[in-house]
Structure formats: structure tokens, C-alpha cells
C-alpha positions as CSV (number, residue, x, y, z in Angstrom):
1,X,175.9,-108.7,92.1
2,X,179.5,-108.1,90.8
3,X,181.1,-105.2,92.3
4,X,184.6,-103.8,90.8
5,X,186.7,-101.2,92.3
6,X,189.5,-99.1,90.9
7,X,192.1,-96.9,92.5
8,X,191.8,-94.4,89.6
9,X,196.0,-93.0,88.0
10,X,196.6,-89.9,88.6
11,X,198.4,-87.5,85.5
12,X,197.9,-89.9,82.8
13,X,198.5,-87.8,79.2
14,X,195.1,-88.0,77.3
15,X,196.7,-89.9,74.6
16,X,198.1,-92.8,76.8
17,X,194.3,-93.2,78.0
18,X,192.0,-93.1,74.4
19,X,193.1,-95.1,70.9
20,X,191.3,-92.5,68.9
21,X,188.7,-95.2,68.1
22,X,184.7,-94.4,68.8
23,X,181.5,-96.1,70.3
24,X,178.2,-95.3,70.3
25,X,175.7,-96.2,72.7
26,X,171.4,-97.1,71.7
27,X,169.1,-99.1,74.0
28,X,166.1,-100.5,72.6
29,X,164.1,-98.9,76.1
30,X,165.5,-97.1,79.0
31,X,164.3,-98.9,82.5
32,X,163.0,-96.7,84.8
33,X,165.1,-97.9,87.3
34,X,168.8,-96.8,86.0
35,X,170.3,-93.5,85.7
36,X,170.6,-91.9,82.6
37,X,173.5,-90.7,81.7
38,X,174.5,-94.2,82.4
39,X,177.5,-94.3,84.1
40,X,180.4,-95.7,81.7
41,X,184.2,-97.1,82.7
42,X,186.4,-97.3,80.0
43,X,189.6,-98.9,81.6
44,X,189.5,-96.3,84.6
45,X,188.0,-93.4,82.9
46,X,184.1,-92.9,84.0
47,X,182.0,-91.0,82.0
48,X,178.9,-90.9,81.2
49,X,176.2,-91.9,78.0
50,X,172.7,-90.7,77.8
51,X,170.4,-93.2,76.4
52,X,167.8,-92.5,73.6
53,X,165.4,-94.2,72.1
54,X,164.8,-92.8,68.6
55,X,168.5,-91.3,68.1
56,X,172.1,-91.3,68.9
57,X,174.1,-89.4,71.5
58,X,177.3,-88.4,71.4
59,X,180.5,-90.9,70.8
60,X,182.6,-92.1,73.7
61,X,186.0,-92.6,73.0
62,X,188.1,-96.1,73.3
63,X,191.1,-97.2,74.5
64,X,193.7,-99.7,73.4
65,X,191.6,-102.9,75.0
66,X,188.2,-101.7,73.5
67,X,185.9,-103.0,76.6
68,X,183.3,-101.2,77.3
69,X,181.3,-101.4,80.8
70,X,178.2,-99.6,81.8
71,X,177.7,-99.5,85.7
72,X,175.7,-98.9,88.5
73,X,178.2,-96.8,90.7
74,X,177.9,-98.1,95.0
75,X,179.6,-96.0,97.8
76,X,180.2,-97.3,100.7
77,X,180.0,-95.9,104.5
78,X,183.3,-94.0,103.7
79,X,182.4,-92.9,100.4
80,X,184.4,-95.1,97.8
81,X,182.7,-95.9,94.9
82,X,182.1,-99.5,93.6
83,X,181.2,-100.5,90.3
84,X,178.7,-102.4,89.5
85,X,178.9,-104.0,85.5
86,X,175.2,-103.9,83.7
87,X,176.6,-104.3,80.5
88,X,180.5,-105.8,79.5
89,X,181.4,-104.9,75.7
90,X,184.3,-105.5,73.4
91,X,184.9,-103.5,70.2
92,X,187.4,-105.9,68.4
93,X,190.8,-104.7,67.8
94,X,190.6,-102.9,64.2
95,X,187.4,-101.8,64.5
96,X,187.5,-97.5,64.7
97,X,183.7,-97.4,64.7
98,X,181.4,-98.9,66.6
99,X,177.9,-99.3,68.1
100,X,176.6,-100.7,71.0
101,X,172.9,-102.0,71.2
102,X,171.8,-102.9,74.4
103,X,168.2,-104.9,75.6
104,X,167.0,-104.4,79.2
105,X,166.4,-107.2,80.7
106,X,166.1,-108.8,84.3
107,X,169.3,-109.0,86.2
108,X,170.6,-112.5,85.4
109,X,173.0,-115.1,87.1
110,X,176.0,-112.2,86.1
111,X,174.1,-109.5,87.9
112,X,174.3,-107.8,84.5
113,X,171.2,-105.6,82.8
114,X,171.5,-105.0,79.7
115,X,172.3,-108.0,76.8
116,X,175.0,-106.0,74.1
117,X,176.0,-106.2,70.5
118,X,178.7,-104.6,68.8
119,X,178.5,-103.3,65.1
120,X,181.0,-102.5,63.2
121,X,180.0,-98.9,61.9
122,X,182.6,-99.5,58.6
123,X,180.1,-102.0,56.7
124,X,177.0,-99.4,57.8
125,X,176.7,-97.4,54.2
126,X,174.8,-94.4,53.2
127,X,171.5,-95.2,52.2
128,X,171.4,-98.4,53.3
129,X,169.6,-100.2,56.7
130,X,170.7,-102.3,59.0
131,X,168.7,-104.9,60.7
132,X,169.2,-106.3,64.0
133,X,167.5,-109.7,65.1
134,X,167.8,-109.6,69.0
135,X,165.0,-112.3,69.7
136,X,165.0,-116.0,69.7
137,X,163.0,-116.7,66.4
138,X,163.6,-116.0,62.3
139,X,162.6,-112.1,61.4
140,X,161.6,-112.1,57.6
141,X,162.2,-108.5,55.7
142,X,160.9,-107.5,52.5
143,X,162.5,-104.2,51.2
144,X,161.0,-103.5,47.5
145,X,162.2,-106.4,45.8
146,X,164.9,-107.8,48.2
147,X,163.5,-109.8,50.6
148,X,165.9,-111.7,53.9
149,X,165.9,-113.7,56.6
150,X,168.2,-113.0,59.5
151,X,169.0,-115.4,62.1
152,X,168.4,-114.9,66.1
153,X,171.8,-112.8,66.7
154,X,171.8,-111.5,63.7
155,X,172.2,-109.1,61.2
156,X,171.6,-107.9,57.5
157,X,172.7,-105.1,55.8
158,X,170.4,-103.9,52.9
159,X,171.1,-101.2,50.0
160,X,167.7,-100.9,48.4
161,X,168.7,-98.2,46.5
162,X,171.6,-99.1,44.2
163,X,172.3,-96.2,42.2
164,X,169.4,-93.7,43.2
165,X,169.3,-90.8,45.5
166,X,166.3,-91.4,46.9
167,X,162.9,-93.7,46.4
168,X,159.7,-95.6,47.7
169,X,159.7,-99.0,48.5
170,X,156.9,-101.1,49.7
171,X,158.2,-102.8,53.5
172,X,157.1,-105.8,55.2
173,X,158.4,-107.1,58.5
174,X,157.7,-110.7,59.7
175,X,158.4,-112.8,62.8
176,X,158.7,-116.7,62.6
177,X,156.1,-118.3,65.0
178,X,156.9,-121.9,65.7
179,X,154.0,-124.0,65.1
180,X,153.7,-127.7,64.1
181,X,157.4,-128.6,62.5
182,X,157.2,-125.9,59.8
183,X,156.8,-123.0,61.6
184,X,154.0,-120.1,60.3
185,X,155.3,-116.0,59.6
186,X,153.7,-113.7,61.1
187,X,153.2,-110.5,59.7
188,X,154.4,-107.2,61.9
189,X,153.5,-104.7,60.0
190,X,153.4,-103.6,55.6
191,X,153.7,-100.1,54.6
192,X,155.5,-97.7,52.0
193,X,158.7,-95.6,53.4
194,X,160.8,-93.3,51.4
195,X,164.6,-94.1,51.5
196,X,167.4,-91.1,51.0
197,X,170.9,-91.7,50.4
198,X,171.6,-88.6,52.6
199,X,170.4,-91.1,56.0
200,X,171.0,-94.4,57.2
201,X,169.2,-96.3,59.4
202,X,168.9,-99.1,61.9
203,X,165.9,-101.3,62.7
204,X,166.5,-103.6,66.2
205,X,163.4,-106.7,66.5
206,X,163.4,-107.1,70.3
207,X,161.3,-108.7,72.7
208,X,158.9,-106.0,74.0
209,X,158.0,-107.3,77.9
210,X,154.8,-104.7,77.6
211,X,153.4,-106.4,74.8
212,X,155.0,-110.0,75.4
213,X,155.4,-110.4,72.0
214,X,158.7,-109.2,68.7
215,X,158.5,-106.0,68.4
216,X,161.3,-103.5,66.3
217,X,162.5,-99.7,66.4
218,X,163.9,-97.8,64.0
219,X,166.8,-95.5,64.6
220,X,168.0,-92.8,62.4
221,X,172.0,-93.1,62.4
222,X,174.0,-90.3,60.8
223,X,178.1,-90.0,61.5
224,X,179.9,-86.9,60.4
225,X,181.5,-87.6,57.3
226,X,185.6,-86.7,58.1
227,X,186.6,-83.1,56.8
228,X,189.1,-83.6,53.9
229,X,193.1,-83.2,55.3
230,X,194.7,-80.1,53.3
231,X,197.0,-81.3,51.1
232,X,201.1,-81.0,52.1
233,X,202.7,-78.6,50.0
């Protein structure tokens, strides 16, 4: 278990503490066994995230070193708190947007809880979907007629609907089953879905432990598009 403790600055001006950049937080599940709000330090500023499953809470902001660290907080006998890290994330310098997706797991050699990635929120368009491949083995998407294959770790961005405001497109989701020295796809599931220019949104392939087999979520994702400055006379 890795405990951390901070003797916290007293009268530090707001815009000292924050860079003005953003992160949002989305778990793939919630364990039972945490609280939610999770408890968040960003450099010595705790706050506090609620996790959802199907949306988005609210942003938390950065500062200049962009690490991120949900914790478990510990008091001792006298009351001072501890820290314990269950997730350690870095939004890379030049990054103003971000999102965190974290994966439950069991605590490992770290002590830590969650597995994290970080997305950069500027190459997320409007209308467009964003997959997330957070299991050890190929997922194959077919989106109308784009189809992809994304890499364990990885991710795909796809804009299905070029020009249009909205449409239908048949959807196919597939997970590479190894078998032999070729492999053999395995279908997840094939259905229509209607796609609007006016949404984004994310699907994340995880290992579900309930199931023991890939499984994904989708996640609607909007951001409020920034009011337009008044123009200097």
C-alpha cells in the first residue's frame, strides 16, 4: 500500500494553484468498495469526482504539472490524513482538454486500483466516436462502410458522417479470439444506431470480471462549446 502525506499551503491565490486546463473523469464500473465522489489530489488541492457509468460529471481543474491522483484518504490515531494513490495520471503539457478512463481492477504490486488513460479531448470532433481498446486482444469495428482495427491500448477516432447532420449506419463490434496461429473474430454484437452531429460519443472494450469475457460501454460525451469573446472596440 503506498501512503502519501501533505502538509497542505495555507493562502495560495487560486491562480497560482489551477493552469486553466480541464479533466474529466469516466470509469468503465464503480467497485462497491470505494467512495464515490472519489477523493481527488491535484498537487495539494483535494476534491472530489463522482463516477458514472453512462455520462460525464463535472470537470476538475489542472495545475501547471498536470498529474492527477485519485485516493483512498487514511487517518491516523491523531487524525491526519494519508493518501492513499488508486489511480496516478498525467495530462501532457499542452493538452487543455482531457479525459481520464479508468478500469477497476485488483489492487496490484503499486497498491493502485484503477488502470488510466488519458485522451486528448482536441482530436474528439462533433459527430464523430471514439473507441477505446482497454483489453489484451484486437477489437474489429465496422461503422457503415469504414471498418478498423485498434490495437490493445488503443484508440480510433471515427467520423462516419462526413458532411451530414445526422444518419443510420449499420454497426458491428468484434473481439479477436486467439486460436491456432491465425486467430478467429468474434462477433459482440450488429445493430443499426443513428449518429447526430449535435453528440459525440465514446465506446471503451474492457474486460468485464462478471462475464469473464470483452465487453464495451458507450458514453455520451458533450463539452460546452466556448461563448464567443466580444469583440475590442
Amino acid at each position: 500500500m503506498l501512503l502519501c502525506q501533505f502538509t497542505f499551503a495555507q493562502n495560495t491565490p487560486v491562480a497560482e494553484k489551477f493552469s486553466g486546463r480541464k479533466v474529466w473523469l469516466v470509469s468503465t464500473s464503480i467497485p462497491k468498495d470505494l467512495e464515490n465522489p472519489l477523493p481527488i489530489l491535484i498537487g495539494e488541492e483535494l476534491m472530489e469526482a463522482r463516477l458514472y457509468l453512462r455520462s460525464i460529471g463535472s470537470p476538475i481543474p489542472l495545475d501547471s504539472t498536470g498529474i492527477v491522483r485519485g485516493v483512498k484518504v487514511i487517518k491516523d490515531d491523531d487524525g491526519k490524513a494519508a493518501y492513499q494513490n488508486l489511480f496516478v495520471s498525467k495530462v501532457p503539457e499542452g493538452v487543455s482538454q482531457a479525459l481520464i478512463i479508468l478500469v477497476p481492477q485488483a489492487e496490484d504490486a503499486d497498491g493502485l486500483r484503477f488502470k488510466s488513460k488519458v485522451i486528448d479531448l482536441s482530436k474528439f470532433k462533433k459527430g464523430g466516436y471514439l473507441y477505446v481498446n482497454l483489453v489484451p486482444t484486437k477489437i474489429g469495428v465496422t461503422l457503415g462502410d469504414l471498418k478498423t482495427v485498434i490495437a490493445p491500448g488503443k484508440m480510433e477516432f471515427i467520423n462516419p458522417l462526413g458532411n451530414k447532420d445526422k444518419d443510420v449506419k449499420h454497426v458491428q463490434f468484434f473481439y479477436n479470439s486467439p486460436k491456432g496461429d491465425k486467430g478467429e473474430w468474434k462477433l459482440m454484437t450488429s445493430g443499426k444506431m443513428a449518429i447526430y452531429k449535435s453528440r459525440r460519443e465514446i465506446c471503451v472494450f474492457f474486460y468485464n470480471e462478471q462475464i469473464e469475457n470483452v465487453d464495451f460501454r458507450g458514453i455520451p460525451f458533450m463539452i460546452p462549446e466556448p461563448r464567443p469573446q466580444p469583440k475590442k472596440p
